[in-house]
N, CA, C and O atoms as a GROMACS GRO file, in nm:
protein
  456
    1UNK      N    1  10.112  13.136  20.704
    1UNK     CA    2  10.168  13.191  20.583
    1UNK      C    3  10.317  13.215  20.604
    1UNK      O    4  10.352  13.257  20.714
    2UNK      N    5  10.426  13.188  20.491
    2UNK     CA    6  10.545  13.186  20.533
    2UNK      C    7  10.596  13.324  20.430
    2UNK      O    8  10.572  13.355  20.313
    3UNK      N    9  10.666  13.375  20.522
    3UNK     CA   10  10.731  13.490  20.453
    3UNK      C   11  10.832  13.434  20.343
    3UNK      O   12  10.880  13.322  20.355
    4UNK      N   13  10.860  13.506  20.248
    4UNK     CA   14  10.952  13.461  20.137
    4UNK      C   15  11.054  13.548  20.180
    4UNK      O   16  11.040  13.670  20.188
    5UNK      N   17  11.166  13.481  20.210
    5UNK     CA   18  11.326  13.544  20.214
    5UNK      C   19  11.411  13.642  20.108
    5UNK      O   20  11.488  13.607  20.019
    6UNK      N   21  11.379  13.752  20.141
    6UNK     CA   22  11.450  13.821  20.030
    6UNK      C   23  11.621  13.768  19.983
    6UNK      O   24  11.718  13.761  20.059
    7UNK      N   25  11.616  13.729  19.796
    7UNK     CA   26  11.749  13.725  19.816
    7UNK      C   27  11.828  13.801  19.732
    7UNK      O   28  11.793  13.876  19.641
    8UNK      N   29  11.958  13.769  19.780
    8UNK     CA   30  12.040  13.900  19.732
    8UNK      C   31  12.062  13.938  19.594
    8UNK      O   32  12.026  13.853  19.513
    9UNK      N   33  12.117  14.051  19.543
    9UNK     CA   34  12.077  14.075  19.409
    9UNK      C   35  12.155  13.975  19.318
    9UNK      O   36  12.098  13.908  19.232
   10UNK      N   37  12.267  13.971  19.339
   10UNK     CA   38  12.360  13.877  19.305
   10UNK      C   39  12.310  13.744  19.274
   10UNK      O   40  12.331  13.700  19.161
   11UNK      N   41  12.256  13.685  19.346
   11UNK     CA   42  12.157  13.559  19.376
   11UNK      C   43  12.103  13.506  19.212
   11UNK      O   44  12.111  13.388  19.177
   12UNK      N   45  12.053  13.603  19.133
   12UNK     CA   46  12.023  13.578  18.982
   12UNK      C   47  12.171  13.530  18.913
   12UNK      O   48  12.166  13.463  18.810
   13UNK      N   49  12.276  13.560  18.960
   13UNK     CA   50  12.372  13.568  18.858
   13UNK      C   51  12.438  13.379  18.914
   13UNK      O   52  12.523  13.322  18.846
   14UNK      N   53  12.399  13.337  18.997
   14UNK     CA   54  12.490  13.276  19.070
   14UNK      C   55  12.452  13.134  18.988
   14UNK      O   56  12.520  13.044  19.036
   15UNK      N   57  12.370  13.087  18.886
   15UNK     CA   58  12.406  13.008  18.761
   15UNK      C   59  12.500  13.047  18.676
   15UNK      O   60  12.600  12.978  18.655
   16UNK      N   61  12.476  13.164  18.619
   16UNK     CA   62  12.548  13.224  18.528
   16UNK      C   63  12.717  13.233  18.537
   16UNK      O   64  12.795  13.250  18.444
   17UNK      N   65  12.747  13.218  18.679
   17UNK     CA   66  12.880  13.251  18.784
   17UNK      C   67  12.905  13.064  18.686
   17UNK      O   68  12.971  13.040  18.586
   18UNK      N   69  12.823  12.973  18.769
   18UNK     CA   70  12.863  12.798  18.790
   18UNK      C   71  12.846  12.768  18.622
   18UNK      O   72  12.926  12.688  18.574
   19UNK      N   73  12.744  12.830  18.535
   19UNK     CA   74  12.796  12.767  18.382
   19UNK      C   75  12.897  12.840  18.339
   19UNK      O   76  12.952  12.778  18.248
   20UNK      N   77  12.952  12.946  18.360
   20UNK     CA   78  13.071  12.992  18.293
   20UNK      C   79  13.195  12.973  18.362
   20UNK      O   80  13.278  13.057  18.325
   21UNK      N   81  13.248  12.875  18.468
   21UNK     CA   82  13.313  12.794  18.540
   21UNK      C   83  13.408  12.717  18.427
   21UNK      O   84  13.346  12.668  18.332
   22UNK      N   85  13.541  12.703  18.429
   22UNK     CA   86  13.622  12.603  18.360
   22UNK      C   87  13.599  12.497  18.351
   22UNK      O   88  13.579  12.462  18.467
   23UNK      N   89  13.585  12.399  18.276
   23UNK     CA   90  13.561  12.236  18.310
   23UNK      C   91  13.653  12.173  18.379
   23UNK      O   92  13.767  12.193  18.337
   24UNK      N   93  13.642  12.094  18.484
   24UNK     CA   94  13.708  12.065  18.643
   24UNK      C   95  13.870  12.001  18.587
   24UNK      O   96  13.970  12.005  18.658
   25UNK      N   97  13.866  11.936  18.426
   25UNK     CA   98  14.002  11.875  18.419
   25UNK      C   99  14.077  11.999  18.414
   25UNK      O  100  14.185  12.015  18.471
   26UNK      N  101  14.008  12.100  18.334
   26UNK     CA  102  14.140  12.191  18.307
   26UNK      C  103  14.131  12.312  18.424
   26UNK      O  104  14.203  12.410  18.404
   27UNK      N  105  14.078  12.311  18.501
   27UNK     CA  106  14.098  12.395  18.656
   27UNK      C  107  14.201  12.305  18.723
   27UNK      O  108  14.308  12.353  18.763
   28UNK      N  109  14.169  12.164  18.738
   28UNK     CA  110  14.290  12.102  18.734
   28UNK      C  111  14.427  12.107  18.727
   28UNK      O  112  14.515  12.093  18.811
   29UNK      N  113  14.425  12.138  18.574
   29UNK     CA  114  14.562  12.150  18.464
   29UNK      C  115  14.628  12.270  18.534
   29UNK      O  116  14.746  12.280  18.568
   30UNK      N  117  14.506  12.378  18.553
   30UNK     CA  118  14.589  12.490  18.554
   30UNK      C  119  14.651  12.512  18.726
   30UNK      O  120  14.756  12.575  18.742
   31UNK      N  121  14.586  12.462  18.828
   31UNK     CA  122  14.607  12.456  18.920
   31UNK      C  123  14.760  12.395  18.940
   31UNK      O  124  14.844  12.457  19.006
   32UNK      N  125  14.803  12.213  18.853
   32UNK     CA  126  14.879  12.163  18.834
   32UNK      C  127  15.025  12.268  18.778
   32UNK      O  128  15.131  12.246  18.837
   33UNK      N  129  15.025  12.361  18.683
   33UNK     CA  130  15.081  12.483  18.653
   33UNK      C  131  15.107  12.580  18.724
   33UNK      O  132  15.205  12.648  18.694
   34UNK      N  133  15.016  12.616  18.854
   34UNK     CA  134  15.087  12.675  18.959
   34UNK      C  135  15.183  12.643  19.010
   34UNK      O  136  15.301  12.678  19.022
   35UNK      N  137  15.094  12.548  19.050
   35UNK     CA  138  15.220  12.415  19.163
   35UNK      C  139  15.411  12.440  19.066
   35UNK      O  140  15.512  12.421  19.133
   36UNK      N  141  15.421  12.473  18.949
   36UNK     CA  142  15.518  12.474  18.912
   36UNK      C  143  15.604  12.599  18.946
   36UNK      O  144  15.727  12.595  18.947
   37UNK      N  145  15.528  12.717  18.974
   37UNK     CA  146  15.613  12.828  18.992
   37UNK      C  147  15.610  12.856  19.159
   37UNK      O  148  15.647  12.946  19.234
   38UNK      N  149  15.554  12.744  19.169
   38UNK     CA  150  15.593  12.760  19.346
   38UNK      C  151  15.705  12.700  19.420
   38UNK      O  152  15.696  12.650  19.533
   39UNK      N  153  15.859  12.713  19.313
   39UNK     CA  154  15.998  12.714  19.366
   39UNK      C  155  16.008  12.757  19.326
   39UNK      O  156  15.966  12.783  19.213
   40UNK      N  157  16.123  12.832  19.443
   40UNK     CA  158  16.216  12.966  19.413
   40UNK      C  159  16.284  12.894  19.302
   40UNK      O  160  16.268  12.933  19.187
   41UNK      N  161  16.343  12.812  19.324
   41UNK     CA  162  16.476  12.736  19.160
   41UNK      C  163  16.416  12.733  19.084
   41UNK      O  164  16.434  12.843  19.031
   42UNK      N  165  16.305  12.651  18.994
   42UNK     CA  166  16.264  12.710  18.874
   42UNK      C  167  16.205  12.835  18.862
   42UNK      O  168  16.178  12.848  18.743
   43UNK      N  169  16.164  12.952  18.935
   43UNK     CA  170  16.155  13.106  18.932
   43UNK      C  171  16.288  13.156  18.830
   43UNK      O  172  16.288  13.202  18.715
   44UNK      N  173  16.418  13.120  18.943
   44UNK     CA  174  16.538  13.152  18.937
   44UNK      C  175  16.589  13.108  18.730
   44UNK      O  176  16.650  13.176  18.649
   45UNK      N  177  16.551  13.024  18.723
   45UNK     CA  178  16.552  12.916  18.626
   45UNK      C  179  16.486  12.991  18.501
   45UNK      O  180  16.540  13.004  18.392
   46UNK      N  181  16.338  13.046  18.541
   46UNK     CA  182  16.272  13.078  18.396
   46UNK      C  183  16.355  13.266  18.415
   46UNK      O  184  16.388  13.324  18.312
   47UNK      N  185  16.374  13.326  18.535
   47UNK     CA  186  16.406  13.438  18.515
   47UNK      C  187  16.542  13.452  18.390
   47UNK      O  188  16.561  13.525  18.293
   48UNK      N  189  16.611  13.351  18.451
   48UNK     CA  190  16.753  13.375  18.379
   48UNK      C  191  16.734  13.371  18.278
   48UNK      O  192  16.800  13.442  18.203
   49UNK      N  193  16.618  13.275  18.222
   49UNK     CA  194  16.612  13.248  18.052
   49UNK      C  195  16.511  13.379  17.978
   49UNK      O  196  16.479  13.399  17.861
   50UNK      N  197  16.493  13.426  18.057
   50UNK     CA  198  16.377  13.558  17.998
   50UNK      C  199  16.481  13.596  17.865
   50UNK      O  200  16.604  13.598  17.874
   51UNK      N  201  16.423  13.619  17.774
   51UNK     CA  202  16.439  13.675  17.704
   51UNK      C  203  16.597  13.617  17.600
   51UNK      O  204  16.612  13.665  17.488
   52UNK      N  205  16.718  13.494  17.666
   52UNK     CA  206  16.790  13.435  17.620
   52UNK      C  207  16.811  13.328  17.613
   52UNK      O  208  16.745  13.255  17.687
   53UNK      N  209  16.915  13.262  17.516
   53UNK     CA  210  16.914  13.102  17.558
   53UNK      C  211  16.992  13.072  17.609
   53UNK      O  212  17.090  13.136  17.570
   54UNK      N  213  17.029  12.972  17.721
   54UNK     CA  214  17.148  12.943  17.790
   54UNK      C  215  17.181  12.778  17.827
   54UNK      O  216  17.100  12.685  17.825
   55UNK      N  217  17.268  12.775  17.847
   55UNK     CA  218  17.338  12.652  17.834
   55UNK      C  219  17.314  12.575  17.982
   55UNK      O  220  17.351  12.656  18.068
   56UNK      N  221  17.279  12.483  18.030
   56UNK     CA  222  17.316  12.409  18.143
   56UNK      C  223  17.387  12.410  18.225
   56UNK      O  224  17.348  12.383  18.338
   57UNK      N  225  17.511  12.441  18.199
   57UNK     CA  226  17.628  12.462  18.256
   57UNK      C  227  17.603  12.611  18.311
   57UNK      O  228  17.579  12.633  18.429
   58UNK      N  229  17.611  12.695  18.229
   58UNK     CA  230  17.565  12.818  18.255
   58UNK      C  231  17.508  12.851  18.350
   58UNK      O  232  17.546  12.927  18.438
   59UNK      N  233  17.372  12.774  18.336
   59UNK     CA  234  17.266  12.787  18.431
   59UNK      C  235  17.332  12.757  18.579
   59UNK      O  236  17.305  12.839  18.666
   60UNK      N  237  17.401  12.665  18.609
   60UNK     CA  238  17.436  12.618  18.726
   60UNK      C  239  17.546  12.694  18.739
   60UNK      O  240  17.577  12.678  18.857
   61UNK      N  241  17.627  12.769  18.690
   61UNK     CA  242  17.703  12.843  18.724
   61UNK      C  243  17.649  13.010  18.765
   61UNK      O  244  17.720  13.075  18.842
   62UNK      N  245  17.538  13.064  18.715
   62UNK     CA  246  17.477  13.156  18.759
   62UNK      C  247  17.388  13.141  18.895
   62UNK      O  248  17.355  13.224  18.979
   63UNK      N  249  17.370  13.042  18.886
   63UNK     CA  250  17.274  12.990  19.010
   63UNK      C  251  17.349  12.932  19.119
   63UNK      O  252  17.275  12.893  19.210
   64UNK      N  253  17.483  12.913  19.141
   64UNK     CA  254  17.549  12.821  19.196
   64UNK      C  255  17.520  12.735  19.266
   64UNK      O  256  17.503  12.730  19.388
   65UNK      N  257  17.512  12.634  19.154
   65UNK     CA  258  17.412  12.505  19.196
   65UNK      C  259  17.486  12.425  19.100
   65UNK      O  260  17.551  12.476  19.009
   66UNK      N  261  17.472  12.242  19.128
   66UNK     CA  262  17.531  12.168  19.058
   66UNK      C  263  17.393  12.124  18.940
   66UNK      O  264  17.274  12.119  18.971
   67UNK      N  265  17.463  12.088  18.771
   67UNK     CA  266  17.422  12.079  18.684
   67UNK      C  267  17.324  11.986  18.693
   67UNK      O  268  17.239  11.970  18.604
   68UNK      N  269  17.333  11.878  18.868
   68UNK     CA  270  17.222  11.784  18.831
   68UNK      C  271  17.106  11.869  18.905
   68UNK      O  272  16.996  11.857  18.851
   69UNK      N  273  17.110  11.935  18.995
   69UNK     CA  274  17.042  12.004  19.052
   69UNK      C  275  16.936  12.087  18.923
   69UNK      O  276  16.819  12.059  18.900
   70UNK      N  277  16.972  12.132  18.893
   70UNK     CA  278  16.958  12.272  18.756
   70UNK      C  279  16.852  12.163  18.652
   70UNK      O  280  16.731  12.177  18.633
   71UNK      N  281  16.956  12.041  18.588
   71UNK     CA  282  16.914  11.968  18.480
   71UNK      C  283  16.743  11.885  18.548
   71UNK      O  284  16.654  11.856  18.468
   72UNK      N  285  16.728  11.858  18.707
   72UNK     CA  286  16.606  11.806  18.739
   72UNK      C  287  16.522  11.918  18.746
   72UNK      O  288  16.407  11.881  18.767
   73UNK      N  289  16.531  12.035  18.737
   73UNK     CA  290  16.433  12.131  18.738
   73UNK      C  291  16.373  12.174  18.610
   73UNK      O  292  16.259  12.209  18.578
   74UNK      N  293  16.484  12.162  18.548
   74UNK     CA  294  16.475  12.188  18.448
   74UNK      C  295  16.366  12.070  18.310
   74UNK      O  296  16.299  12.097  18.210
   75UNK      N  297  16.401  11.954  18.376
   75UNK     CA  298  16.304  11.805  18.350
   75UNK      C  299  16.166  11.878  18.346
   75UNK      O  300  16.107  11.906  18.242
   76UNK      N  301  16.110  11.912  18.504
   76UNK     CA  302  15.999  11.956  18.599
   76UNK      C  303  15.946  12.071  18.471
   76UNK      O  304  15.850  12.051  18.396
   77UNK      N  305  16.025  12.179  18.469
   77UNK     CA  306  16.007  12.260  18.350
   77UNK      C  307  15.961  12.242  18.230
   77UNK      O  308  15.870  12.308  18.180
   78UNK      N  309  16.030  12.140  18.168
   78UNK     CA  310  16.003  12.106  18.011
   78UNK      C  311  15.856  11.983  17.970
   78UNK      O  312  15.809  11.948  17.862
   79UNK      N  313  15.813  11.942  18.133
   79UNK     CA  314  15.774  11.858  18.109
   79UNK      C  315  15.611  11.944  18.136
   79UNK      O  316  15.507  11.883  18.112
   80UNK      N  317  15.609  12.059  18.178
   80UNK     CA  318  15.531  12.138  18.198
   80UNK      C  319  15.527  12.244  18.083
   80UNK      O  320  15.464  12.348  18.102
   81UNK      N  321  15.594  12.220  17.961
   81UNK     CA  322  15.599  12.307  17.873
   81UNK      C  323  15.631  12.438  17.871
   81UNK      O  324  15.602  12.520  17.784
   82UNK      N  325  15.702  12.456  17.985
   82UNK     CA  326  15.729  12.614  18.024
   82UNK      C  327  15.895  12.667  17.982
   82UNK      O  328  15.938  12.782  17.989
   83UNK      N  329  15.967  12.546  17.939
   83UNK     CA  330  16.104  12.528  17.892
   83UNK      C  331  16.119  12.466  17.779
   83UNK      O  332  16.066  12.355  17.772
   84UNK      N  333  16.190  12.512  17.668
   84UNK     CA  334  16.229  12.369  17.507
   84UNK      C  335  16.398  12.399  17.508
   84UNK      O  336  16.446  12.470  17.596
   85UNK      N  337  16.454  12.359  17.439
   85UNK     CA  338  16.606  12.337  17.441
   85UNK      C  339  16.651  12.250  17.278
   85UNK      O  340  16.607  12.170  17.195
   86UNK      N  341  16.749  12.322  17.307
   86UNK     CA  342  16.801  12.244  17.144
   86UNK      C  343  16.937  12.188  17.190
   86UNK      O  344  16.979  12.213  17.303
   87UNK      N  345  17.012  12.101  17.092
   87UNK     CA  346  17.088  12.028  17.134
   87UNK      C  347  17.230  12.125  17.041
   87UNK      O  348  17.227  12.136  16.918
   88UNK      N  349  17.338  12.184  17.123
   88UNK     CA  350  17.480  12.219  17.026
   88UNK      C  351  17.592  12.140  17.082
   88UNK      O  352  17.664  12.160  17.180
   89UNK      N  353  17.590  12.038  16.988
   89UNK     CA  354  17.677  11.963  17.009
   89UNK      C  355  17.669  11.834  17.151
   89UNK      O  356  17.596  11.735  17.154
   90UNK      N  357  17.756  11.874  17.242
   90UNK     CA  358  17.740  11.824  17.400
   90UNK      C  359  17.614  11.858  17.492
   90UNK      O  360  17.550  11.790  17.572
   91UNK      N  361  17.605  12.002  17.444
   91UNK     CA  362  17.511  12.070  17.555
   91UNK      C  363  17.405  12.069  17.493
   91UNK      O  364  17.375  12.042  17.377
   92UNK      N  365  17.324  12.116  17.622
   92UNK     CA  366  17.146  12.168  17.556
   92UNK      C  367  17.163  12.278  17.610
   92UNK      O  368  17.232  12.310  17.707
   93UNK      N  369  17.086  12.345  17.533
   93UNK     CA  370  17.072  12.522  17.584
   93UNK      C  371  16.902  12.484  17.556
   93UNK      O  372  16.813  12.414  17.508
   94UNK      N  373  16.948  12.602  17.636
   94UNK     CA  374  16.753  12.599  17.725
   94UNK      C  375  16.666  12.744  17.691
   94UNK      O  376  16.699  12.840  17.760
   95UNK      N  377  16.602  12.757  17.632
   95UNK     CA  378  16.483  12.896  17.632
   95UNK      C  379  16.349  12.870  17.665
   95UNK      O  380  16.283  12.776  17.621
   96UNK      N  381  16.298  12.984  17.766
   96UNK     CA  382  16.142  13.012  17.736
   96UNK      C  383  16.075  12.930  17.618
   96UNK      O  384  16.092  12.934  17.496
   97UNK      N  385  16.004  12.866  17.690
   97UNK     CA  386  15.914  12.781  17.546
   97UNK      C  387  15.812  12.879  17.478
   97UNK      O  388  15.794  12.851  17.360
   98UNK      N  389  15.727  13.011  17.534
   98UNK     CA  390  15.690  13.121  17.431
   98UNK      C  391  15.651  13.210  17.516
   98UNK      O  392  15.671  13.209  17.638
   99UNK      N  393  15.599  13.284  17.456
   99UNK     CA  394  15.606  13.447  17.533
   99UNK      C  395  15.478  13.416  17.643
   99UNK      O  396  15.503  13.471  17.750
  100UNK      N  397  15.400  13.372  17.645
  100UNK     CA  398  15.335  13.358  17.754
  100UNK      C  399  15.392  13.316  17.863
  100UNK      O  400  15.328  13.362  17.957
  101UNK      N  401  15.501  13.236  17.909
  101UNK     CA  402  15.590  13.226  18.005
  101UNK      C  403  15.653  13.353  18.040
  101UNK      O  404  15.666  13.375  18.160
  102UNK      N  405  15.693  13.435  17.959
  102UNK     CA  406  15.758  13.600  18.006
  102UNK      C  407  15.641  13.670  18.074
  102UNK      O  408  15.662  13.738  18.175
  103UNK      N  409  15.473  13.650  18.005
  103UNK     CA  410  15.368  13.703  18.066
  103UNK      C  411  15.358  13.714  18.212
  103UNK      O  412  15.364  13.816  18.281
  104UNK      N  413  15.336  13.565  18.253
  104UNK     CA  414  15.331  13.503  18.366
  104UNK      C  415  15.408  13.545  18.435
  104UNK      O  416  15.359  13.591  18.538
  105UNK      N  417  15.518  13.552  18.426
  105UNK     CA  418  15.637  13.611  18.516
  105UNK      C  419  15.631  13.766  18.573
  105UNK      O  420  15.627  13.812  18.687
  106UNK      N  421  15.632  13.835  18.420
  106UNK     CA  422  15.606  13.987  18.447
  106UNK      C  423  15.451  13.994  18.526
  106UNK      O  424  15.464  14.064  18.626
  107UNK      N  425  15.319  13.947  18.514
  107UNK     CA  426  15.239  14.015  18.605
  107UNK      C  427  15.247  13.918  18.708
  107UNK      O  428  15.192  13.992  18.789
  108UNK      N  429  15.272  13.800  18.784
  108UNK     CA  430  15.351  13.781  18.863
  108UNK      C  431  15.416  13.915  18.987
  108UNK      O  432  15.384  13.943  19.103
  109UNK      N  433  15.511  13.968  18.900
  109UNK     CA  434  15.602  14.047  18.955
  109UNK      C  435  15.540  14.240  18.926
  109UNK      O  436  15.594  14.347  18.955
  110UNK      N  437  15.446  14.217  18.879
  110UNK     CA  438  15.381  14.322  18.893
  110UNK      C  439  15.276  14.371  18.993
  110UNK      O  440  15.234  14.478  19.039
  111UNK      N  441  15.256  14.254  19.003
  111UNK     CA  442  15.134  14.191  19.109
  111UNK      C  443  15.178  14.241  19.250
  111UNK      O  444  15.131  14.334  19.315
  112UNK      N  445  15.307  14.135  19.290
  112UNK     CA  446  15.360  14.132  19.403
  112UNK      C  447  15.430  14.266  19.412
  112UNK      O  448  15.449  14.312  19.524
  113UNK      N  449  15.468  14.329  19.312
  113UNK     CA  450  15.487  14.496  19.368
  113UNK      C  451  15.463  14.606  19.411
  113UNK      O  452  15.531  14.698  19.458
  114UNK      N  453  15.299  14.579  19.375
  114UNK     CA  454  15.206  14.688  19.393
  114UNK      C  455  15.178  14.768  19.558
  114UNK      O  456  15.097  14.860  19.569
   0.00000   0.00000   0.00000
């Protein structure tokens, strides 16, 4: 006769855990979205724009960094939807694409303060 293995209480939930799981493209996606705030330069990049819009030039002059430097991060950024920009004239000025990017940042930095 074989003893039955008690299992742990948890043990019931551990479907319930795997169907309420993200579907694997967008664990993916979002994983892919980390990977973006894991440079300090675009950190540097979305901090400056918190809350204003700023110019290219700008940017590389606060950052002291050259405009191509700034303008490829900034690519990396927009192409991740985390940056939009309008065109005045010569320049593009650059803002936060929406408040969930300020989110991210602030508990981010709430996180790491604790």
């Amino acid at each position: 006769m074989t003893e039955e293995i008690e299992k742990p209480a948890y043990a019931q939930d551990l479907k319930a855990i795997a169907d309420s799981m993200p579907d694997e493209d967008l664990l993916f996606d979002l994983a892919e979205l980390f990977k973006i705030f894991g440079d300090s330069t675009r950190i540097k990049i979305l901090f400056a724009l918190l809350g204003r819009e700023v110019a290219v030039g700008d940017l590389a002059e606060i950052l002291s960094m050259t405009q191509s430097a700034i303008s490829h991060q900034l690519r990396v950024l927009k192409a991740n939807g985390l940056v939009r920009f309008r065109r005045e004239g010569k320049s593009l000025i650059y803002a936060l694409s929406d408040d969930h990017v300020t989110k991210i940042l602030n508990m981010g930095l709430e996180h790491i303060e604790e």
